[in-house]
TINURO-812227 format. One line per 10 residues: number of its first residue (from 1); their letters; for each residue x, z, y of C-alpha. Coordinates in Angstrom, 1 decimal, padded with zeros to 4 digits. Last residue first. Example, Ala and Ser with C-alpha at 12.3 -4.5 7.8 and 13.67 -1.06 7.14 Angstrom:
<atoms>
2> sa> 013.7,007.1,-001.1  012.3,007.8,-004.5
</atoms>
This chain:
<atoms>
660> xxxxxxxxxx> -079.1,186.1,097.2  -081.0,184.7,100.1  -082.3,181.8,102.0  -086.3,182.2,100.7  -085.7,186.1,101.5  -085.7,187.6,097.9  -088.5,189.3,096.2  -087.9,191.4,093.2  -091.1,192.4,091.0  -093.0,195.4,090.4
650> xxxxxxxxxx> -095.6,195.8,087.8  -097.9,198.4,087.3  -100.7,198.6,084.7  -104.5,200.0,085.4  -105.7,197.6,082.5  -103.3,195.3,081.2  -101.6,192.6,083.9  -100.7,189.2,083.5  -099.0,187.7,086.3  -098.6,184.0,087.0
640> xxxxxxxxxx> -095.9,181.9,088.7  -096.2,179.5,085.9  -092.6,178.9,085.6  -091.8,182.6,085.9  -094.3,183.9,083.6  -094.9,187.4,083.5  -097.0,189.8,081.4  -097.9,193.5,081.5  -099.6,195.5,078.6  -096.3,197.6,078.3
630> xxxxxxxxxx> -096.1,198.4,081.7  -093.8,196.5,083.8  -090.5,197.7,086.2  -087.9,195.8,087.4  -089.3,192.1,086.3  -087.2,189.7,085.0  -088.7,186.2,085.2  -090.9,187.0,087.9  -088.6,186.7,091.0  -090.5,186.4,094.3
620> xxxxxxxxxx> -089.3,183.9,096.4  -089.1,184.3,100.7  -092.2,184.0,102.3  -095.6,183.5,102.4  -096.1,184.0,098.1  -099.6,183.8,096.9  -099.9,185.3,093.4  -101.7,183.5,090.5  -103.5,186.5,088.9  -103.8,187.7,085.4
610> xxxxxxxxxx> -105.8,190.9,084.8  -106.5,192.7,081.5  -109.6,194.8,082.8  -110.3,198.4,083.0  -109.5,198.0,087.2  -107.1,199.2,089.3  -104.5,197.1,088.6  -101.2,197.8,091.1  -098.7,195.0,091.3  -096.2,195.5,093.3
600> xxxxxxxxxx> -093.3,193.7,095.6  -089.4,196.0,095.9  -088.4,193.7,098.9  -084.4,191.7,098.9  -082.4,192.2,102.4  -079.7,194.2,101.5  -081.0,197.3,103.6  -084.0,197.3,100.9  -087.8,197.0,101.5  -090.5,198.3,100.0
590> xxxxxxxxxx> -094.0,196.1,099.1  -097.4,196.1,098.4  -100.0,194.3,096.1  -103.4,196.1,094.6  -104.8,193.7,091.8  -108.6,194.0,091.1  -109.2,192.5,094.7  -107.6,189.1,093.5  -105.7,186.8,095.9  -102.7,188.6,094.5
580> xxxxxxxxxx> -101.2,188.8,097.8  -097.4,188.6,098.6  -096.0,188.3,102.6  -098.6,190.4,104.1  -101.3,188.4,105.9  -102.0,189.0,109.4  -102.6,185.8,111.0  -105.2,187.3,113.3  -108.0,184.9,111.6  -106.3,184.8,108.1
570> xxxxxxxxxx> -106.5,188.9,108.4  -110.0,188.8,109.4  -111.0,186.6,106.7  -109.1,188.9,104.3  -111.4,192.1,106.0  -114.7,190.2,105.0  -113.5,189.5,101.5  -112.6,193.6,100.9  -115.7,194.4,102.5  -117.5,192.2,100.0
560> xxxxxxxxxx> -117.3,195.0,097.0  -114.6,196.0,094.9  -115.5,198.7,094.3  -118.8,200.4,094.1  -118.9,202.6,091.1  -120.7,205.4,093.0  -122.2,204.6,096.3  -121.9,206.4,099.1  -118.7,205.0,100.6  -120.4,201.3,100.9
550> xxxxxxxxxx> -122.7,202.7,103.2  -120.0,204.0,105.5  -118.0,200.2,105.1  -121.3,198.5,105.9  -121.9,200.1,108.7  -124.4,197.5,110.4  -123.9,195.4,113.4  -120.6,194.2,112.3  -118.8,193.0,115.7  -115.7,191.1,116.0
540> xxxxxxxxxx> -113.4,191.7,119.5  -111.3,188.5,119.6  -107.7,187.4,121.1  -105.8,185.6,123.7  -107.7,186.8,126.7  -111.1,188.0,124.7  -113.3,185.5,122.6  -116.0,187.3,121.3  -116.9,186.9,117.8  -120.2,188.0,116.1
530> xxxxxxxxxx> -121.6,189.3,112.5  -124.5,190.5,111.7  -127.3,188.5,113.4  -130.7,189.2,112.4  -131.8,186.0,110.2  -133.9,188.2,108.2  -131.1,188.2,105.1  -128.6,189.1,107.4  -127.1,186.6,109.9  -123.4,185.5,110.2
520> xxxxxxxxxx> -120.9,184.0,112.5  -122.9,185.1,115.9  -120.5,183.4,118.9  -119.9,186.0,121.1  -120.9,185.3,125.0  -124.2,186.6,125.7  -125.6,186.7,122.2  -128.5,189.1,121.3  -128.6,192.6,119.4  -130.3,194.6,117.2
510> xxxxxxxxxx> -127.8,197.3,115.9  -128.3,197.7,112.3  -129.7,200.5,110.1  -128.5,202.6,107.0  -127.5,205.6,107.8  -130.9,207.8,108.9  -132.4,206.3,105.5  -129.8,207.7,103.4  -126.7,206.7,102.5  -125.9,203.5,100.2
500> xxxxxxxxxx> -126.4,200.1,101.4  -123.7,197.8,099.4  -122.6,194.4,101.4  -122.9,191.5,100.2  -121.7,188.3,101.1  -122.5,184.5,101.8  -120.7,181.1,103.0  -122.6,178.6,104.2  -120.2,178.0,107.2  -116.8,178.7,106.4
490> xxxxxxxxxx> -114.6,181.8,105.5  -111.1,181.5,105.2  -110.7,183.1,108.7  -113.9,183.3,110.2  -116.3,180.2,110.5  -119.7,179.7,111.5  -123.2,180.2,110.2  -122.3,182.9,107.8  -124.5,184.6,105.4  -124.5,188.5,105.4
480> xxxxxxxxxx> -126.4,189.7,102.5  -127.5,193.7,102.6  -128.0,194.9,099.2  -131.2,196.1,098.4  -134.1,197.8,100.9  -134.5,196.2,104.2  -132.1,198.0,106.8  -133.3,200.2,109.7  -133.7,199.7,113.0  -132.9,202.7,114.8
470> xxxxxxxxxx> -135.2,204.9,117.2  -134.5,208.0,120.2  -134.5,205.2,122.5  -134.6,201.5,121.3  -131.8,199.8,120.5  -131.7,196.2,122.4  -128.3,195.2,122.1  -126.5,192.5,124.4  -123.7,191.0,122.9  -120.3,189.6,124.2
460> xxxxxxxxxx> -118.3,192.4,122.1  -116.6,193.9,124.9  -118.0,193.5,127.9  -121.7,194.1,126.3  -121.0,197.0,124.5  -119.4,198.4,127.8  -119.7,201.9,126.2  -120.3,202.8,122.3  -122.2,205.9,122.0  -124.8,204.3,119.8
450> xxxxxxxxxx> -127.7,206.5,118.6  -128.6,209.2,116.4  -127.6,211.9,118.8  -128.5,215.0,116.0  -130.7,213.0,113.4  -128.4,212.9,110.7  -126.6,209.8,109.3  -124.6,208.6,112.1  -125.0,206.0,114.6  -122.7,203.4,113.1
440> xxxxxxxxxx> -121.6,200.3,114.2  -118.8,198.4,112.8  -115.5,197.2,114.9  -113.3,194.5,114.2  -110.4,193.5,116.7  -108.0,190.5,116.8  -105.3,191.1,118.9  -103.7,188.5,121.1  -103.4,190.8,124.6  -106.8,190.5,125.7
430> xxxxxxxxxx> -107.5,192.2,122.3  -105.1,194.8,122.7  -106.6,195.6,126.4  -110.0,196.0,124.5  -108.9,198.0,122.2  -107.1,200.0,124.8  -110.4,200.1,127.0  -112.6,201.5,123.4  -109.7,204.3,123.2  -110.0,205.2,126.8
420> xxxxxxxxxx> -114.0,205.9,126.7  -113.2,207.9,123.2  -114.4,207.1,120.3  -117.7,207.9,118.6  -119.7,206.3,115.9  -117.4,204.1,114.4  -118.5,202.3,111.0  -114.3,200.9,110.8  -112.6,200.3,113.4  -110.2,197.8,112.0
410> xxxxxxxxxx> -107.3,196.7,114.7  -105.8,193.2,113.5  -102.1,191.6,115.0  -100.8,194.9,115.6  -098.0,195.2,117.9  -099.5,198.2,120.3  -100.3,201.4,119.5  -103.6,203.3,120.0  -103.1,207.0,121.5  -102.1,209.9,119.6
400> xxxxxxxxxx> -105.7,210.8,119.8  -106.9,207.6,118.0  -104.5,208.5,115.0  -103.5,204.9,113.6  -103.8,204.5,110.2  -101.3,201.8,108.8  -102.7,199.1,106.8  -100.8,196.9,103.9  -103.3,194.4,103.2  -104.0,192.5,100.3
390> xxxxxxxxxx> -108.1,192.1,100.7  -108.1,195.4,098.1  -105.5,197.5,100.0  -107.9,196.4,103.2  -110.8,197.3,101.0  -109.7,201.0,100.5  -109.0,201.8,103.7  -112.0,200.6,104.8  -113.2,202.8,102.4  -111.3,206.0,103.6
380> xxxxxxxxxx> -112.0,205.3,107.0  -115.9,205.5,106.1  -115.4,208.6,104.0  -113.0,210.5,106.7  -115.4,209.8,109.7  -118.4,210.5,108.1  -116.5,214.0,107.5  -115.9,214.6,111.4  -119.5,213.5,111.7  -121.3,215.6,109.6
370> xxxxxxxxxx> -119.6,218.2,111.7  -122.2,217.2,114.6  -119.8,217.0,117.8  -121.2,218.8,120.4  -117.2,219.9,122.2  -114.9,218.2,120.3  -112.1,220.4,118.9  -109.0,217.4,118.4  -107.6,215.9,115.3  -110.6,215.0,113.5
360> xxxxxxxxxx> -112.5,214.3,116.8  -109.8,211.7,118.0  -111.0,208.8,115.3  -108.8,207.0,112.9  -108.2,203.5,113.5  -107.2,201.1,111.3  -104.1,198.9,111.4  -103.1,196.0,110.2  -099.5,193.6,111.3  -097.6,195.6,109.0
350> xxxxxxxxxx> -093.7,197.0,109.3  -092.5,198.0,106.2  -091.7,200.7,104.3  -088.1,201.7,103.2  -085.4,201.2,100.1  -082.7,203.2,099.8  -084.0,206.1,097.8  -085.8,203.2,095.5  -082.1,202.5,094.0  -084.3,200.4,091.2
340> xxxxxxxxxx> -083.0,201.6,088.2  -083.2,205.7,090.0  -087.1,205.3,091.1  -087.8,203.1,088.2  -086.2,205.9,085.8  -088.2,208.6,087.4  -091.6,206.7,087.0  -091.4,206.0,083.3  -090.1,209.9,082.6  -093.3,211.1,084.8
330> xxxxxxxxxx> -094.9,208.3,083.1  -094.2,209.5,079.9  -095.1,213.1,080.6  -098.7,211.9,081.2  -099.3,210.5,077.8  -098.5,214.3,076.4  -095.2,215.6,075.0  -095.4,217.7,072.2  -094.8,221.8,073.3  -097.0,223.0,070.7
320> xxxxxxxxxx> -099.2,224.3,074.1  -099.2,220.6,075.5  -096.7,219.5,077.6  -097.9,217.6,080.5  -099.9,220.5,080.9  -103.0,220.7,082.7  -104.6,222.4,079.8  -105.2,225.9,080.4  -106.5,225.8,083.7  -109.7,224.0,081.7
310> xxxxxxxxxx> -110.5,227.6,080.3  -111.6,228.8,083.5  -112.8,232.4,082.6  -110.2,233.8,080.1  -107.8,231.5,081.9  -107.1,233.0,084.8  -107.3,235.9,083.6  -106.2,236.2,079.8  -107.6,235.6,076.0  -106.9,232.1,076.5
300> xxxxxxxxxx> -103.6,232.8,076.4  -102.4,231.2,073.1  -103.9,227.8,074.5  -101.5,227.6,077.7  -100.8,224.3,078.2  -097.6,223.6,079.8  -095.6,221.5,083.1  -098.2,221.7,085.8  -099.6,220.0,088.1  -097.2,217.7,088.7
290> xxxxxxxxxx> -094.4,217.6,091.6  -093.8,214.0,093.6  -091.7,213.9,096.2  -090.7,211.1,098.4  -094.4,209.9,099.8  -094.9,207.0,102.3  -098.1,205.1,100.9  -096.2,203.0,098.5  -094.7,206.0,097.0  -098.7,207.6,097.2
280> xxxxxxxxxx> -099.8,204.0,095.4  -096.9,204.4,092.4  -097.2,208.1,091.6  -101.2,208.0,091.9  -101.3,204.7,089.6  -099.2,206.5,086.8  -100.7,209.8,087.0  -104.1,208.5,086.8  -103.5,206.4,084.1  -102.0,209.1,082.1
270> xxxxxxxxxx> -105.1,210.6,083.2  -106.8,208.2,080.9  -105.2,208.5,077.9  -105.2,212.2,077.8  -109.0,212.0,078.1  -110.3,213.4,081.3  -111.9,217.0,082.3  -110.9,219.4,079.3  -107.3,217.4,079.2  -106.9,218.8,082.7
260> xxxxxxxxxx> -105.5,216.7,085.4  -102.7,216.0,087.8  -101.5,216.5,091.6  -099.6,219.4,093.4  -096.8,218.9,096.0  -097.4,215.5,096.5  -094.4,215.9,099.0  -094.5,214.5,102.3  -091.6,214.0,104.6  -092.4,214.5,108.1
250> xxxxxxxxxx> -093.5,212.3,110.9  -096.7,213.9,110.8  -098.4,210.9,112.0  -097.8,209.6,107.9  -100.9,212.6,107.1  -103.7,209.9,107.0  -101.3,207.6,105.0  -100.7,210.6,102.3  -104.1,211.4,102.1  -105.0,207.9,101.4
240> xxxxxxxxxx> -102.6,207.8,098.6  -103.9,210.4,097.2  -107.8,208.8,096.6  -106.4,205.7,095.6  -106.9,206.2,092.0  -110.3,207.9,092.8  -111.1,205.4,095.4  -110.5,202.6,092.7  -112.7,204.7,090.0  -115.6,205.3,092.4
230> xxxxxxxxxx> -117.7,208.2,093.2  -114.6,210.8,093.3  -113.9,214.2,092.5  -110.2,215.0,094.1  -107.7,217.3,092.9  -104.6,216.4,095.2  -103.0,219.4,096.6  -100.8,218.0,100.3  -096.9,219.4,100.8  -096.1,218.2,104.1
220> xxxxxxxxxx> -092.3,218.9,104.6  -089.7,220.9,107.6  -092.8,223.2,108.9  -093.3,224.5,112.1  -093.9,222.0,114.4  -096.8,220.5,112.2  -098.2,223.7,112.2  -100.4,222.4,114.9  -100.9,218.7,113.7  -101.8,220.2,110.4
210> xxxxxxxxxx> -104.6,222.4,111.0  -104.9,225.2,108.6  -108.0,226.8,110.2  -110.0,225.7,107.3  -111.8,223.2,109.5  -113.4,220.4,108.0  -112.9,216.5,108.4  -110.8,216.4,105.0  -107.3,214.6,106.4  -107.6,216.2,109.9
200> xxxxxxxxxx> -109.7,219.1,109.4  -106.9,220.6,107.3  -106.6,220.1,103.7  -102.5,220.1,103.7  -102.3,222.5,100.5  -101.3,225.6,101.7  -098.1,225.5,100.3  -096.2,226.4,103.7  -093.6,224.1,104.2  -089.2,225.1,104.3
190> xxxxxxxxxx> -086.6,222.5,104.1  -083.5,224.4,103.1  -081.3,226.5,105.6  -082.7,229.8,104.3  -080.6,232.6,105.5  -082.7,235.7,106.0  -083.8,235.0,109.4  -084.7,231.4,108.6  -086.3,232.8,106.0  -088.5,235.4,108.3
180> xxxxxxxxxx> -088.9,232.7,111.2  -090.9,230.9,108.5  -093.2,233.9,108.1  -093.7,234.6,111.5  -094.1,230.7,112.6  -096.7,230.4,109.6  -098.6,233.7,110.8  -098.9,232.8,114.5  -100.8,229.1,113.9  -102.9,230.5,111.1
170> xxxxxxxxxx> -104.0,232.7,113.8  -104.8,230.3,116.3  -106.0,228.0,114.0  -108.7,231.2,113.4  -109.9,231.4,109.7  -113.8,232.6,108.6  -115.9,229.3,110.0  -114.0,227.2,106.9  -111.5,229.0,105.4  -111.9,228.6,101.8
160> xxxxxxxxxx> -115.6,229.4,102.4  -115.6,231.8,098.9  -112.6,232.0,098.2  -111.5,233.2,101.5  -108.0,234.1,102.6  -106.8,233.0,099.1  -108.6,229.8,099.0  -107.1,228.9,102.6  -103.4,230.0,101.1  -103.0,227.2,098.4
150> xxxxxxxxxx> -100.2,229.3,097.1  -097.8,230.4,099.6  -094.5,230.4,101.9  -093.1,227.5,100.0  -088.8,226.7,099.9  -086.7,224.0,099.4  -083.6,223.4,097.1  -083.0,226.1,095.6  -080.5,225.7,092.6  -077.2,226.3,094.6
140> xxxxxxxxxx> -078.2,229.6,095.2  -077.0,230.4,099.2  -080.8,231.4,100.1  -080.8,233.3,097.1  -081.1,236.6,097.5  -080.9,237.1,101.6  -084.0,234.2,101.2  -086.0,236.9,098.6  -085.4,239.9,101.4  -086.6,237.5,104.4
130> xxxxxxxxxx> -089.7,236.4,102.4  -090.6,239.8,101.7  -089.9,241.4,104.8  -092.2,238.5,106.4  -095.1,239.4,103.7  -094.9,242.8,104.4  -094.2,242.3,108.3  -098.0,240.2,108.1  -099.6,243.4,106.3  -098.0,245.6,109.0
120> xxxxxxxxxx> -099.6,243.4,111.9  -102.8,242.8,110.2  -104.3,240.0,111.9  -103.3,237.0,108.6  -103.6,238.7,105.5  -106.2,241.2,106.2  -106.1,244.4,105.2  -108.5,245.2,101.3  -106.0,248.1,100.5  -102.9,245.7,100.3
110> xxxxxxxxxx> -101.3,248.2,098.2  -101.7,247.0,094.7  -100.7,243.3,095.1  -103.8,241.2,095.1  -104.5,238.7,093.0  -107.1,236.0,093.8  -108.2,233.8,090.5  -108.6,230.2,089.7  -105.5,228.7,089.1  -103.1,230.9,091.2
100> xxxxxxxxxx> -103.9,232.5,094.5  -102.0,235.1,095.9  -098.7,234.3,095.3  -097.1,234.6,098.4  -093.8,234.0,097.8  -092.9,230.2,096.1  -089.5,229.0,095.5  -088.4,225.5,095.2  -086.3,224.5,092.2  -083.7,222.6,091.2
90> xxxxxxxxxx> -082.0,221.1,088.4  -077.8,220.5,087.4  -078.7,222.4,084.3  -076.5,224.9,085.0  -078.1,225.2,088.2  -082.0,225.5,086.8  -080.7,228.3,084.2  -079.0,229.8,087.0  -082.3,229.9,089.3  -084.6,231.1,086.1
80> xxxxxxxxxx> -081.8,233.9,085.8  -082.3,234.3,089.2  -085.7,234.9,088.7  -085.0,237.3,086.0  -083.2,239.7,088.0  -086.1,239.7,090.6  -088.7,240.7,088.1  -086.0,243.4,086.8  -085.7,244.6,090.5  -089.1,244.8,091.0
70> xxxxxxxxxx> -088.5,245.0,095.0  -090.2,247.4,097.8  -091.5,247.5,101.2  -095.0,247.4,100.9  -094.8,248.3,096.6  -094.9,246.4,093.7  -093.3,243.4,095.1  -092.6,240.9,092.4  -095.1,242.0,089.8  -098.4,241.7,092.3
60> xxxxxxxxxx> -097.0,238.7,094.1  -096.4,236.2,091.6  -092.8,234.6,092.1  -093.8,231.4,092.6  -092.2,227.9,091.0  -092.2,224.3,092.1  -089.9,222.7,089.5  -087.3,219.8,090.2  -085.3,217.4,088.3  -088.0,216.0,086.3
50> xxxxxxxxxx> -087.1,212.3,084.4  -088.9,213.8,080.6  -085.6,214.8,079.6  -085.2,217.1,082.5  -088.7,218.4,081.5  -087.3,218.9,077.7  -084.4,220.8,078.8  -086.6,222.7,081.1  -088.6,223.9,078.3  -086.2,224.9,076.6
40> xxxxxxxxxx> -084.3,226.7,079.0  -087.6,229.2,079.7  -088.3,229.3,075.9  -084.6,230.9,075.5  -085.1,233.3,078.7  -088.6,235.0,077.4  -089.9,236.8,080.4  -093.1,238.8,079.4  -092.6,240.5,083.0  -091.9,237.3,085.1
30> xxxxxxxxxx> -094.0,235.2,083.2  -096.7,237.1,083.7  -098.8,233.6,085.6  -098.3,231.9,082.7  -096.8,234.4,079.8  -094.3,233.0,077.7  -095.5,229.4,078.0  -093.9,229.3,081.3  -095.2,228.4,084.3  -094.0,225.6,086.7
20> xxxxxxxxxx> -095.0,222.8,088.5  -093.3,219.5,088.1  -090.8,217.0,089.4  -089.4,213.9,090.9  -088.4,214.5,094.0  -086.3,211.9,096.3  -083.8,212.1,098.6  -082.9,215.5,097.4  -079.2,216.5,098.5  -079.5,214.8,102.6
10> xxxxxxxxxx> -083.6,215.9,102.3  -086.8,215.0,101.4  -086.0,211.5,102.6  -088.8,210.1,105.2  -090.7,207.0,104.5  -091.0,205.1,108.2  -093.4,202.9,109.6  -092.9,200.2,112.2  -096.2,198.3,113.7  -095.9,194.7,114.1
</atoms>
């Protein structure tokens, strides 16, 4: 098995639960239209609410007036924020440059258009700065972490937010500047740079923000969630993946932003959201959760920001009376399940399932179309998707780090390119006992549309017959796979389907013969589509066809028959969690706790009331008192059934099958 690891934030903040913050007096101005009454009242009611913590920024323009100067009453009233936090027994984590903010770049006065990242005296601005504000209140009992900037790539550059305009190299030299400013200054808390985590390795495109490289500067990964989605499931899942493709880190994370406007989504409805993106991204190795953003801000509608993006005014969790919103209520539901449950104790597991991310998003590649860096990303993400779907619990392995052993199932998932090495490990692993799956994928543009998988035939136990320069492309519809042989707890006669989205340079197979594989399934014109090889003690399975790339296209997808094909996989390797619902609308996983007993969930991700029958390998799961269930949420211990409403969360106790 593969170990993974949930990192606390810190020895005083395990976990945080908490919340972005502006205050109805003035947003962004809060500082100069500073109302200190409204200010403790509103976090009285987000204490109430389960938030303990508040991300807040002293805008730049207002704090520092001039290169080398203070607003000392701006500064006085941030520390009364600070003491209004302490004697609330709260904390807060300070934010400098600020810079971008909800739609708009603000520049302090006397910037006079230098650059914020090359300019020596512009970059021992923003150092003095941060090393003035950490003399402060680096001792404040209130701080408890602190953020360089506000979504920084966006600020450099709104208009290509980095990409092809920011050096890594220079990105690089700024953040260990800046950082060695606090440090200088006195700031012993964990210290991240609020950029947002959307470097090349979780999005596929270069910002210049590259996490693996400031990776040793930074004490937290703080990743911005706002994503538009084809698909509800990868919507609510859409975090979560971030989080697992940042886990190589081997820091904390901290969802440092995530939410929704009321002008984009019903209040019901993101209220969903935020339930199923706390739950999946704690699941997923998070320990800090701060929302986007504690008010609504109706009465300033008349003012930039939100003069001309009206839907930054209603983010709140609060709205602009200062009533509670849907959303609030899980924030309180969520807090009180972390503390009930002792979930600061509890860790992740080991799983037997990993899938591979490729090398060229976390290494330059010299040739490498950028389409495919992004490919990459969408078809990972769906595999991704359907293993949570099929019951898994996958870890994403970074190709580049090099591919562990003690998996029991590797999923490479429509692959284009890996390295020579890589495709010998997997090999190795499968000698070894492994089962491993790869899908073919040439890309979908015409810039070396072809295989780039060596020793095909070694491998795999297939001979392909691609012709130069050509693919063989997929009959229109849905691509049917029925199987001819067994796999896993599939037999002969069985069929799936696979979606075909992309365009026509995506969707093709690999024609191929047996030399050694058996062929489990054909396509609908008796092509096969599925082998086996037998390798060692193991298998390498082929899919001639990118199914989970095609499937990424589509809109309202899930589930689809990925998620069926990747169970068989796991009954072959004998990789099966230890709870599965058996039912791709119902998302299981687990966290376990020193005692011995597991924390077991029950994530539905669909718009329908849901009962399953779970399968239990091992040990007995408790359903007669569960530790945390949404309203809609049933349980019946002698049935062993769970009823679930739509998008509800249930988590159950499971105890080993000799234990307490």
């Amino acid at each position: 098995m593969i170990q993974r690891q949930r990192h606390a934030f810190s020895a005083d903040h395990p976990l945080l639960v908490g919340v972005n913050f502006w205050s109805r007096s003035g947003g962004p101005r809060m500082w100069v239209e500073y109302d200190a009454d409204l200010v403790g009242s509103e976090l009285d009611q987000m204490r109430d609410h389960g938030m303990t913590v508040t991300r807040s920024f002293l805008f730049w323009p207002d704090a520092m007036p001039g290169e080398h100067q203070l607003d000392e009453d701006v500064i006085a009233r941030y520390e009364d924020f600070l003491d209004a936090h302490a004697r609330r027994g709260m904390s807060t984590i300070p934010t400098f440059i600020v810079g971008h903010m909800s739609g708009q770049n603000w520049d302090p006065s006397w910037r006079a258009g230098r650059d914020l990242l090359t300019d020596v005296r512009f970059v021992a601005a923003q150092s003095w700065f941060a090393r003035r504000l950490a003399e402060r209140f680096g001792a404040h009992p209130a701080v408890a972490a602190w953020l360089v900037s506000n979504e920084m790539p966006i600020y450099l550059d709104p208009v290509t937010r980095g990409v092809g305009s920011v050096e890594a190299a220079d990105v690089a030299a700024w953040a260990e500047l800046i950082v060695s400013a606090l440090r200088a200054g006195g700031a012993t808390q964990p210290v991240s740079l609020g950029d947002g985590a959307w470097g090349v390795e979780i999005t596929g495109v270069d910002n210049g923000f590259r996490v693996r490289d400031l990776a040793e500067t930074i004490d937290f990964v703080g990743p911005h969630v706002y994503r538009m989605e084809k698909d509800q499931v990868s919507q609510l899942l859409g975090a979560a993946y971030v989080c697992e493709l940042l886990d190589f880190t081997g820091k904390p994370i901290v969802l440092e932003e995530f939410g929704a406007t009321s002008s984009y989504a019903s209040d019901e409805n993101i209220a969903h959201y935020y339930r199923q993106s706390l739950h999946h991204t704690l699941l997923a190795g998070a320990s800090g959760w701060l929302a986007w953003n504690n008010t609504d801000y109706d009465h300033l509608g008349d003012r930039d920001p939100y003069r001309h993006h009206p839907q930054e005014m209603h983010f709140g969790i609060v709205d602009t009376h200062g009533e509670p919103k849907p959303a609030a209520r899980e924030m309180l539901r969520f807090a009180s399940f972390l503390r009930e449950a002792d979930v600061e104790l509890a860790g992740r597991p080991a799983t037997d399932v990993a899938i591979v991310v490729p090398e060229i998003l976390d290494r330059p590649t010299p040739f490498v179309h950028p389409r495919d860096l992004t490919a990459a990303v969408e078809a990972t993400r769906h595999s991704y998707i359907a293993a949570r779907e099929a019951g898994l619990d996958p870890v994403l392995v970074r190709e580049g780090d090099g591919i562990p052993a003690g998996a029991r199932l590797y999923l490479v998932p429509s692959t284009k390119q890996l390295t020579a090495p890589s495709w010998r490990r997997l090999r190795e692993l499968a000698e070894a006992g492994a089962v491993v799956y790869a899908s073919h994928f040439t890309g979908d543009h015409l810039t070396h549309r072809a295989s780039w998988w060596p020793w095909v035939e070694e491998t795999f136990g297939v001979r392909h017959h691609s012709r130069y320069g050509l693919v063989e492309s997929l009959p229109p519809g849905p691509l049917a796979a029925t199987f001819v042989d067994g796999l896993g707890d599939l037999v002969a006669g069985d069929e799936l389907s696979f979606a075909t989205g992309g365009n026509d340079e995506a969707r093709n197979r690999l024609p191929l013969t047996s030399t050694s594989a058996r062929v489990l399934a054909v396509d609908g014109e008796g092509a096969p589509l599925l082998t086996a090889n037998p390798l060692g003690r193991g298998a390498a399975i082929l899919c001639a066809a990118p199914v989970e790339f095609m499937a990424a296209q589509r809109r309202e997808v899930n589930p689809e028959d990925t998620w069926r094909l990747y169970r068989a996989l796991a009954v072959l390797a004998d990789a099966l969690p230890p709870v599965t619902s058996g039912d791709p609308r119902v998302l299981t996983g687990e966290l376990h706790h020193p005692d011995g007993h597991a924390l077991t969930w029950f994530i539905n991700v669909s718009a329908d009331e849901v009962t399953v029958r779970p399968t239990v390998r091992d040990g007995v799961l408790r359903t007669a008192t569960p530790l945390h269930r949404g309203p809609g949420a049933r349980a019946s211990g002698s049935e062993h059934t769970l009823t679930l409403a739509p998008f509800e969360v249930t988590v159950l106790r499971r105890d080993a099958a000799t234990g307490h």
